[in-house]
C-alpha positions as CSV (number, residue, x, y, z in Angstrom):
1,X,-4.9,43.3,-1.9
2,X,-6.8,40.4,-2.7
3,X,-4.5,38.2,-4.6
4,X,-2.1,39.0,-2.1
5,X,-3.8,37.3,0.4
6,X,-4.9,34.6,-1.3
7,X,-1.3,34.0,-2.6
8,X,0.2,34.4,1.6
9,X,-2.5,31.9,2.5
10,X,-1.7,29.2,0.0
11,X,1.9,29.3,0.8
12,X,1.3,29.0,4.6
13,X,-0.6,26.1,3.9
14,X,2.0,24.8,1.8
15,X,5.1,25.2,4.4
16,X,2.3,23.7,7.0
17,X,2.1,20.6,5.1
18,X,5.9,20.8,3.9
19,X,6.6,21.0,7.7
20,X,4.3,17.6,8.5
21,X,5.7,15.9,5.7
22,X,9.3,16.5,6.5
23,X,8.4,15.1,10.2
24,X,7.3,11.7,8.6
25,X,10.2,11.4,6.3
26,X,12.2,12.1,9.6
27,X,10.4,9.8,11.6
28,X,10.7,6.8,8.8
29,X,14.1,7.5,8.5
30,X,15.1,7.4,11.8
31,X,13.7,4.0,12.1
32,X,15.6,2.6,8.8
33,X,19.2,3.9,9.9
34,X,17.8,1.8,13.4
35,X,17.4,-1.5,11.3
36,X,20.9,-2.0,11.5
37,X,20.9,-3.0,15.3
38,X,17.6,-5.9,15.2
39,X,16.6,-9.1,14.1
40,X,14.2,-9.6,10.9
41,X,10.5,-10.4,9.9
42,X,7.7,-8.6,7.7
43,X,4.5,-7.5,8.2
44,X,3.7,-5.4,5.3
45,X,1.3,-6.2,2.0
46,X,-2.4,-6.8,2.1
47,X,-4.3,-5.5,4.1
48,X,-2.0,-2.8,4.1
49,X,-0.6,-0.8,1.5
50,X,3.0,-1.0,2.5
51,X,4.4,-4.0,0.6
52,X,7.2,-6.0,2.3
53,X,10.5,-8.1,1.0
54,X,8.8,-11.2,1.4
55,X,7.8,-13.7,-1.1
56,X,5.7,-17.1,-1.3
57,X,8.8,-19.2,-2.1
58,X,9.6,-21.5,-4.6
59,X,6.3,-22.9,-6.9
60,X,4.1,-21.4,-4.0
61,X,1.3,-19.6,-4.6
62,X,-0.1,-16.0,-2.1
63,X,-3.8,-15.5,-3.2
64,X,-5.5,-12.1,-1.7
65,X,-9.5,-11.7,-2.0
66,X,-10.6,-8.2,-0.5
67,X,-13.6,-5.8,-0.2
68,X,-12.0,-2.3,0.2
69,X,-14.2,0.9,0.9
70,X,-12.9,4.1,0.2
71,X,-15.2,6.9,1.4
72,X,-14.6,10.8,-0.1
73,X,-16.7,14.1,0.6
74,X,-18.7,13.3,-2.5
75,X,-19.2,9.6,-3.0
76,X,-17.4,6.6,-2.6
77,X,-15.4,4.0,-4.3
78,X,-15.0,0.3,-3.7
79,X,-12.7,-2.7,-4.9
80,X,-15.6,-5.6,-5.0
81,X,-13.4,-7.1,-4.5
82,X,-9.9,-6.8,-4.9
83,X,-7.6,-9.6,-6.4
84,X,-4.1,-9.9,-5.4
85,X,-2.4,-12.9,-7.3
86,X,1.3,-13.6,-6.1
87,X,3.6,-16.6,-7.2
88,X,7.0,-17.6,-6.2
89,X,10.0,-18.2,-8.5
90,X,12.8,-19.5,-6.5
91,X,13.1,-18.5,-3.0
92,X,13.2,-14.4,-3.6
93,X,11.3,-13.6,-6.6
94,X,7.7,-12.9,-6.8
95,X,5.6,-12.7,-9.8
96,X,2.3,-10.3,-9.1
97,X,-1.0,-9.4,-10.7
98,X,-3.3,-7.1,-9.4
99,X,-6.9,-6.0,-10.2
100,X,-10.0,-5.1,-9.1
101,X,-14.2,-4.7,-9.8
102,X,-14.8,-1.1,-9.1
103,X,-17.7,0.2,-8.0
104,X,-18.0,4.3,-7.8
105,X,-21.0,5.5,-6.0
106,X,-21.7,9.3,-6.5
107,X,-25.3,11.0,-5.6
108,X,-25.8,13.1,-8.8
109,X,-25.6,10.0,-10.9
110,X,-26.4,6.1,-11.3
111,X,-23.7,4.0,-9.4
112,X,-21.1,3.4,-12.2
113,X,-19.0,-0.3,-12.2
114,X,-16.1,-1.5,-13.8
115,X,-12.7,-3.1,-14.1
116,X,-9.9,-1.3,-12.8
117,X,-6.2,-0.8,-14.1
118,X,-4.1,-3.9,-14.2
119,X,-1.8,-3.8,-11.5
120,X,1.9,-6.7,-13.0
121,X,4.8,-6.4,-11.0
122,X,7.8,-8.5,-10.1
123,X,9.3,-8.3,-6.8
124,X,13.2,-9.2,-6.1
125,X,14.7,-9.8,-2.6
126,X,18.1,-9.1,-3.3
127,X,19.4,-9.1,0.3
128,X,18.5,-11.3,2.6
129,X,20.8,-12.0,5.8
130,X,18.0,-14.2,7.3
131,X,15.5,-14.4,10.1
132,X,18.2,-12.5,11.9
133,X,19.4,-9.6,9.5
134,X,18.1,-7.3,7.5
135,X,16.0,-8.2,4.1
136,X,15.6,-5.6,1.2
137,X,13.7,-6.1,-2.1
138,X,12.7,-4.2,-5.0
139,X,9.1,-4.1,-6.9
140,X,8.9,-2.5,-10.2
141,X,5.2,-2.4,-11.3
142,X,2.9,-1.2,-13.8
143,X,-0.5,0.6,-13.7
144,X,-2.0,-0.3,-17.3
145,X,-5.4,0.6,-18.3
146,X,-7.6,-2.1,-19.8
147,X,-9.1,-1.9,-23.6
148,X,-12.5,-1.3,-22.1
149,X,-14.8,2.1,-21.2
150,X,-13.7,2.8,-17.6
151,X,-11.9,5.8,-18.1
152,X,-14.3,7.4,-20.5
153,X,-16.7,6.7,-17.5
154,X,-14.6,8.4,-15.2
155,X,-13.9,4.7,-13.3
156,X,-10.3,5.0,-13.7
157,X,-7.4,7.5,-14.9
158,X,-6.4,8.7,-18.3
159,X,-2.9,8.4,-16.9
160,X,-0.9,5.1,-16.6
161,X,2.2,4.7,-14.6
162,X,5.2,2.6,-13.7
163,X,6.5,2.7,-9.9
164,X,9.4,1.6,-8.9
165,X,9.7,1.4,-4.9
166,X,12.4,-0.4,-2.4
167,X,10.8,-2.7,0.6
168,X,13.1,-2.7,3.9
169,X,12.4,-5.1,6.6
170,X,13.9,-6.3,10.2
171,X,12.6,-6.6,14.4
172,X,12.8,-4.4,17.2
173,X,12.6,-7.2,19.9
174,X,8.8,-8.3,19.5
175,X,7.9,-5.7,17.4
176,X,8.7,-6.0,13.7
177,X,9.0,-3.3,11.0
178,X,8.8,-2.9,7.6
179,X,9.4,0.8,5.2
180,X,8.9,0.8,1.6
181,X,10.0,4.2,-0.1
182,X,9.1,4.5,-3.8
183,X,9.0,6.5,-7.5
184,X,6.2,6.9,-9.7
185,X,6.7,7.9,-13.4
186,X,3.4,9.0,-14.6
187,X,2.4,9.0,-18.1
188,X,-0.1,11.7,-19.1
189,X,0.4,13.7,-15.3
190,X,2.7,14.0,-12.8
191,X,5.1,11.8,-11.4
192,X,4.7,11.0,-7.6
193,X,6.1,9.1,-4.5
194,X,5.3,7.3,-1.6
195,X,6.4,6.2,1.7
196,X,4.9,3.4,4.1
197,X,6.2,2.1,7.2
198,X,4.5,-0.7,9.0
199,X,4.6,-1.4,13.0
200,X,3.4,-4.9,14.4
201,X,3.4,-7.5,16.8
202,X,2.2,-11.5,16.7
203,X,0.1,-11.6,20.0
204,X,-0.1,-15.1,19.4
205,X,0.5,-18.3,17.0
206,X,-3.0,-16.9,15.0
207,X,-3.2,-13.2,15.7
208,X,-0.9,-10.5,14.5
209,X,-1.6,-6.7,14.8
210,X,-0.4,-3.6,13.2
211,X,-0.1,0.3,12.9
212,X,0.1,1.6,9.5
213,X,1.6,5.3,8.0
214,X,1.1,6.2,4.4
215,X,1.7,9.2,2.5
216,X,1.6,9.2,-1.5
217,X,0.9,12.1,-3.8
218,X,2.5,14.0,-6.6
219,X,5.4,16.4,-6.0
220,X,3.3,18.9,-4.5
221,X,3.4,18.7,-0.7
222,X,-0.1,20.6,-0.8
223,X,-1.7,17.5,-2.4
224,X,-0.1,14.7,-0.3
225,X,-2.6,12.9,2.2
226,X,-0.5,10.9,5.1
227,X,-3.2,8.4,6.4
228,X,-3.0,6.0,9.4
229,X,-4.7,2.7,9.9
230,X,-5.0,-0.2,12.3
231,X,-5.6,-3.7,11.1
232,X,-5.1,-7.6,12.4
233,X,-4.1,-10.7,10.5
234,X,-5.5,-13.8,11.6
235,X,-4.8,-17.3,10.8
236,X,-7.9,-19.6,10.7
237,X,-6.4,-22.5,9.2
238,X,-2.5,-22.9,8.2
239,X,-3.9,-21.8,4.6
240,X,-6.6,-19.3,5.7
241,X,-6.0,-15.3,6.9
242,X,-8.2,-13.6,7.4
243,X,-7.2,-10.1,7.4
244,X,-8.9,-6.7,8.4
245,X,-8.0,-2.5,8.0
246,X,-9.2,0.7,8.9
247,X,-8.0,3.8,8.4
248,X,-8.3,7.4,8.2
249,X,-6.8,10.6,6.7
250,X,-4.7,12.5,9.3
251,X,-5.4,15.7,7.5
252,X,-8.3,17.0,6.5
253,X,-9.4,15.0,3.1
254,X,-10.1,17.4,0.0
255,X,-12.6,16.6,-2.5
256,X,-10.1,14.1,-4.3
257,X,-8.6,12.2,-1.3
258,X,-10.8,9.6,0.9
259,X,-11.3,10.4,4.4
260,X,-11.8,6.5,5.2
261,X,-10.3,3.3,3.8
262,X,-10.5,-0.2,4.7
263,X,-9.9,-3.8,3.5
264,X,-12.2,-7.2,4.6
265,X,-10.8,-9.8,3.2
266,X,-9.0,-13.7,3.1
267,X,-5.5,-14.7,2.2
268,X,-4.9,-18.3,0.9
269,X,-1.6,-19.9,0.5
270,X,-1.6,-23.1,-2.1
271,X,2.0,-25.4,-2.5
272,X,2.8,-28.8,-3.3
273,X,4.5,-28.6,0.4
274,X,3.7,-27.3,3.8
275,X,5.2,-23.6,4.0
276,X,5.3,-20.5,5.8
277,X,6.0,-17.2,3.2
278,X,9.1,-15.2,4.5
């Protein structure tokens, strides 16, 4: 009697969190097949997790310096800071690098610090029908592990991947919107997805704010964690953003998955020229 009930509880909680995630999907879908009737911008990548079909441009460099907290049930990680390197090749392709200092507070033992994985990619807008259409890119990357002890210390994961996601982007009126849908092939565990979708609005010349929606996870709807976060962008000088996060789980957050995240940070845009990224 037992196991059945055990085994009728996990699978209500499994078509519970099937029957959220297939609202979300719906939701973000509903919105894309709606691109087709607006006008274009982006909002998404740092602080948000989303990334968007935007690039630097030509020779121009997209620099991003963050602190970001992530806080579980049982201790808490942070990217002190994060580094988010991003050049442009010709007008639509974006060269990326991404790492970070990690720092992994947990009570029952000494605060533990590291270097996290190493984070390459290469991001291709391959349609673009201007400020007025819709823009859609690609961005394979790579989660690579560094020769060092981190993952023996339990800083970062045995496993290494490569994700492959697509980056959508175009206006509702003064509200702009960007959806990235993506693949991960996972070497030594599972293979997962994610979805983003990215709702904001320039309040004025300097200040831009957003709504985020994130879900990622393996293929197991029971370990998925859609999370929601509000953050601002805000241009102190033409070269200097300083951008701000936070966000929460919008389930309850097992022992695995953070039940707040953040990001503090500055972005700094260096050229030759004078230039606005797309």
């Amino acid at each position: 009697m037992g196991s059945t009930k055990s085994h009728e509880v996990i699978t209500v909680e499994a078509a519970d969190s099937a029957r959220r995630d297939i609202r979300l999907l719906t939701l973000v879908s509903l919105l894309f097949l709606l691109f087709t009737a607006a006008n274009a911008f982006a909002q998404g990548g740092p602080p948000y997790y989303t990334n968007d079909p935007g690039t630097p441009g030509h020779l121009n460099w997209e620099i991003n310096v963050g602190y970001t907290p992530f806080l579980y049930s049982d201790q808490s990680v942070s990217h002190t800071p994060d580094l988010d390197i991003n050049f442009g090749v010709g007008e639509r392709i974006q060269l990326t690098y991404e790492n970070a200092w990690l720092r992994v507070h947990n009570p029952s033992r000494s605060t533990q610090y590291g270097l996290g994985q190493s984070n390459p990619g290469v991001k291709w807008r391959f349609y673009d029908a201007g400020e007025s259409g819709l823009s859609i890119s690609i961005f394979p990357q790579l989660f690579l592990n560094n020769p060092n002890d981190a993952v023996r210390r339990g800083i970062t994961p045995a496993s290494e991947a490569f994700l492959l996601p697509a980056e959508f982007s175009r206006k509702f009126g003064p509200v702009d919107v960007d959806y990235e849908i993506g693949y991960q092939f996972v070497h030594n565990g599972r293979d997962g997805w994610l979805t983003g979708l990215v709702i904001g609005h320039e309040f004025s010349s300097k200040l831009e704010g957003d709504m985020e929606f994130y879900n990622q996870g393996p293929f197991r709807l029971s370990e998925n964690q859609p999370t929601i976060d509000f953050g601002a962008r805000y241009k102190v000088r033409p070269q200097m953003i300083l951008l701000l996060m936070a966000g929460r789980s919008l389930e309850p957050a097992r022992s695995n998955q953070s039940y707040f995240l953040g990001y503090f940070g500055m972005q700094f845009l260096l050229s030759s020229r004078s230039h606005k990224p797309d």
